[in-house]
C-alpha positions as CSV (number, residue, x, y, z in Angstrom):
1,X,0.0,0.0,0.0
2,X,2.9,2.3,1.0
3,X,4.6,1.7,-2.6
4,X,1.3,2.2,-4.4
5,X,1.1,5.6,-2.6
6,X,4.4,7.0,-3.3
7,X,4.6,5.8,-6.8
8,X,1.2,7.5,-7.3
9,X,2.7,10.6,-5.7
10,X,5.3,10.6,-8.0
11,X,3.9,10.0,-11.4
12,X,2.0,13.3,-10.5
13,X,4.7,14.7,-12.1
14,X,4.3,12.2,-15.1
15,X,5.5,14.1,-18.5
16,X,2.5,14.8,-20.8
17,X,4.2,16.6,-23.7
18,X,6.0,20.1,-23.9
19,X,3.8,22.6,-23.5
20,X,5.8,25.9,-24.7
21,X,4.7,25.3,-27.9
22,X,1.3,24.2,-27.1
23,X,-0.7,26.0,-23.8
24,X,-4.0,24.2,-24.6
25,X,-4.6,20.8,-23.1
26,X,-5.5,18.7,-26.4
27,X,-8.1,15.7,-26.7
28,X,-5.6,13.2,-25.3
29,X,-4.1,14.9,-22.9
30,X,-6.9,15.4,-21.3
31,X,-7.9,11.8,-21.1
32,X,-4.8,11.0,-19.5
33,X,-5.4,14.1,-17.1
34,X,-8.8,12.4,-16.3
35,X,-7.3,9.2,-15.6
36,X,-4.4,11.0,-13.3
37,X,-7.2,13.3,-11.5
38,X,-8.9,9.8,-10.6
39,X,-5.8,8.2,-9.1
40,X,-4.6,11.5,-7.3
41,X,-7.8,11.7,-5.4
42,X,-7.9,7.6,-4.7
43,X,-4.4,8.0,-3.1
44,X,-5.7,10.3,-1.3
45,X,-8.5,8.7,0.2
46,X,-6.3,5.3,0.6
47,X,-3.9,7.4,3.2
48,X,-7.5,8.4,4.9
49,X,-8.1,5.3,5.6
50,X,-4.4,3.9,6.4
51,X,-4.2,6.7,9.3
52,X,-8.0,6.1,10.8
53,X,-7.2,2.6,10.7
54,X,-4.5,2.9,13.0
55,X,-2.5,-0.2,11.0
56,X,0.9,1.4,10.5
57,X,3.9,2.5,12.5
58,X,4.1,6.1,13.2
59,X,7.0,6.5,10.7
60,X,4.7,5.9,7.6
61,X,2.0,7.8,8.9
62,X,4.6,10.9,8.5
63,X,6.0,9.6,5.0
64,X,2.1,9.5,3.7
65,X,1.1,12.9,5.1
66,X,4.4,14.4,4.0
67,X,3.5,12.4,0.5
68,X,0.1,14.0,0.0
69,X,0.7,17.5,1.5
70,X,3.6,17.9,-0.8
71,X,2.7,15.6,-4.2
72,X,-1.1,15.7,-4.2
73,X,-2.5,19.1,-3.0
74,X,-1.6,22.6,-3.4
75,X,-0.1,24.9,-0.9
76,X,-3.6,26.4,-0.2
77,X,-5.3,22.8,-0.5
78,X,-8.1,22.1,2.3
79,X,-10.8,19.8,3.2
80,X,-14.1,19.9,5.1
81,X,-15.9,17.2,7.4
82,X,-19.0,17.6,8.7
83,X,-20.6,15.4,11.1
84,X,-24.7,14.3,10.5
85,X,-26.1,16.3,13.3
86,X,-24.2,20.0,12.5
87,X,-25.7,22.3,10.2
88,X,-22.0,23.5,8.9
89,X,-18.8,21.7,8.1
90,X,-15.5,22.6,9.0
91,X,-12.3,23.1,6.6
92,X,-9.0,22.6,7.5
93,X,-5.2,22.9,5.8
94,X,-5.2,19.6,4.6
95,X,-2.0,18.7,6.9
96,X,-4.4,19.5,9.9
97,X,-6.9,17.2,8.6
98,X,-4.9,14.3,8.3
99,X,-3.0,15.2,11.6
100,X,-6.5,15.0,13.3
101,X,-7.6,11.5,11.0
102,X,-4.6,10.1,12.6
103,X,-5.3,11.1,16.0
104,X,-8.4,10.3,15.8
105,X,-7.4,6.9,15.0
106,X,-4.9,6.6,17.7
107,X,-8.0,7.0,19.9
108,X,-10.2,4.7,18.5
109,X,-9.4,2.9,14.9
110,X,-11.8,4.2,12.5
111,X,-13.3,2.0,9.1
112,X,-13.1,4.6,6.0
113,X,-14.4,3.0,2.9
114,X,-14.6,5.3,-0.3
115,X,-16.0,5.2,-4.7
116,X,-15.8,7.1,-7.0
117,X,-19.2,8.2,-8.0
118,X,-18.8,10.9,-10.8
119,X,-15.7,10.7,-12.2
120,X,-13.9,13.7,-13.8
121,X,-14.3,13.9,-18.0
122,X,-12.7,15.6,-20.8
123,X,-15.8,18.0,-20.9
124,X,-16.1,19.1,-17.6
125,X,-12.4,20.6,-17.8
126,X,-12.9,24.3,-17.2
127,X,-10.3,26.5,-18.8
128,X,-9.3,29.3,-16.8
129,X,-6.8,32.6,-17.9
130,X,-4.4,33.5,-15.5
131,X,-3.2,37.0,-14.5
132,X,0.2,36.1,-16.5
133,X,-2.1,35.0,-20.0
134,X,-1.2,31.3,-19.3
135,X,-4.1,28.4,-19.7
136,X,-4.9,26.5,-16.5
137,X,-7.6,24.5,-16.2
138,X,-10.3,23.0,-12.8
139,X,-12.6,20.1,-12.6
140,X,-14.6,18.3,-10.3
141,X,-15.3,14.6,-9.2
142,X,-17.4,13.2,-6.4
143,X,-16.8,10.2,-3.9
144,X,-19.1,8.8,-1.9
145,X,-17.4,7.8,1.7
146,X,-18.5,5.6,4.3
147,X,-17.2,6.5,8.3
148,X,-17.2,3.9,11.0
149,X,-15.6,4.9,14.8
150,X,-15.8,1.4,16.2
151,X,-17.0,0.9,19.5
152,X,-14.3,-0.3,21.8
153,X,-12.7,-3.8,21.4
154,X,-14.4,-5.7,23.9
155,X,-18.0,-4.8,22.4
156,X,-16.8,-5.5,18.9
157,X,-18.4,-8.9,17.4
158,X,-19.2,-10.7,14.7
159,X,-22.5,-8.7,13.4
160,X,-19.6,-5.7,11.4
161,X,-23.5,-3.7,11.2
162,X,-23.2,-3.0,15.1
163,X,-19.7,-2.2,15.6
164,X,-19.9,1.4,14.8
165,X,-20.4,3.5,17.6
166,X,-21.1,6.4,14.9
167,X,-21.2,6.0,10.9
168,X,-22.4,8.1,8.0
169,X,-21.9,8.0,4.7
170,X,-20.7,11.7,3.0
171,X,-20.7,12.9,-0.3
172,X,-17.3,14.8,-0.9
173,X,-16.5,16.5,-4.0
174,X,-12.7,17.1,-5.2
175,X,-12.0,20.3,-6.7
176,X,-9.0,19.6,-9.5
177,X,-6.3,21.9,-10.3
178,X,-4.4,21.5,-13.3
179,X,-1.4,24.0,-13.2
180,X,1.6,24.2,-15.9
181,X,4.8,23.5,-14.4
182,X,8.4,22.5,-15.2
183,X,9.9,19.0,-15.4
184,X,13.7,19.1,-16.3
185,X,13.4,22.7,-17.7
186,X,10.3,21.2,-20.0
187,X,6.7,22.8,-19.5
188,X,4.5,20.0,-18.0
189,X,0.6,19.6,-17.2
190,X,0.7,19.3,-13.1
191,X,-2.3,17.6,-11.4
192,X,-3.2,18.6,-8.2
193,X,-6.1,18.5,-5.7
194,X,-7.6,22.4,-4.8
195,X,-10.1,21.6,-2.0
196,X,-12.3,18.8,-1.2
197,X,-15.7,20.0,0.3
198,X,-18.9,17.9,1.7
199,X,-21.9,18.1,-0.6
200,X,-24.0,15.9,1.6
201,X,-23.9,13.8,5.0
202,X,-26.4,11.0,6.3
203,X,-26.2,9.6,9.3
204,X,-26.1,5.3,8.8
């Protein structure tokens, strides 16, 4: 799982074709941008779940967060949670969050399942001018995740319905930031995630 992460962190960076001669994405590279969106935003949710689970030694749990913070999300990147029974969610950096999804888990491990519901396509890619007359371009594509804080261990059994203490099932939508950057002086297509925000929460 570890490997799977970091290699997905670093094929961010994948190399699309030189863009100095070319500052529109074309049909086929935005297929590919599609695909990379997709996997950037499962990787995420994969080190969600690795750090509410609780499974892994403190040392990975600051090689994924480092991963994602770095690789996957911009500098201004955030996500918001909200819980079934508040009328408005809360964003944090997205360092915080996963600071507090792994303390959380420390506390009591935590089940995070996730799909992809609406995945991002070539025509939903939004073009967008910059201030310096470059071409960047945002997207969007929904997840539907399911959130289980067991109970403790010695009221777990064998009936996985009625070891939730609390579970809900959110609908999160990832914002997608495609930036130009540079890859060994060459003008690359960057994928990164913008925000992630709740479009909907019901308690299970």
């Amino acid at each position: 799982m570890l490997m799977r992460i970091l290699v997905c962190g670093l094929l961010l960076f994948a190399s699309f074709p030189p863009l100095l001669a070319q500052p529109t994405l074309t049909e086929a590279e935005k297929v590919a941008i599609c695909k990379k969106a997709s996997q950037v935003v499962r990787g995420f949710f994969d080190v969600v779940e690795r750090l509410a689970a609780n499974d892994i030694k403190d040392k990975t749990k600051k090689i994924l967060i480092k991963t994602v913070v770095e690789d996957y999300f911009l500098p201004e990147g955030t996500v918001e949670e909200k819980a079934s029974s508040s009328k408005k969610g809360l964003t944090r950096s997205i360092r915080n969050y996963l600071n507090v999804i792994a303390g959380r888990g420390q506390k009591s491990p935590i089940l995070v399942n996730y799909e992809v519901v609406d995945n991002l396509t070539p025509n939903k890619l939004k073009p967008k001018t910059n201030q310096d007359g470059s071409i960047s371009y945002e997207g969007k594509l929904r997840v539907r995740q399911f959130y289980c804080k067991l109970k403790p261990s010695d009221q777990l059994s064998d009936d996985l319905t009625g070891n939730c203490a609390y579970s809900d099932t959110t609908i999160k939508e990832a914002t997608i930031a495609i930036r130009r950057g540079k890859s060994n002086h060459d003008a690359v297509w960057e994928v990164f995630i913008l925000n992630i925000t709740v479009i909907s929460v019901t308690k299970n």
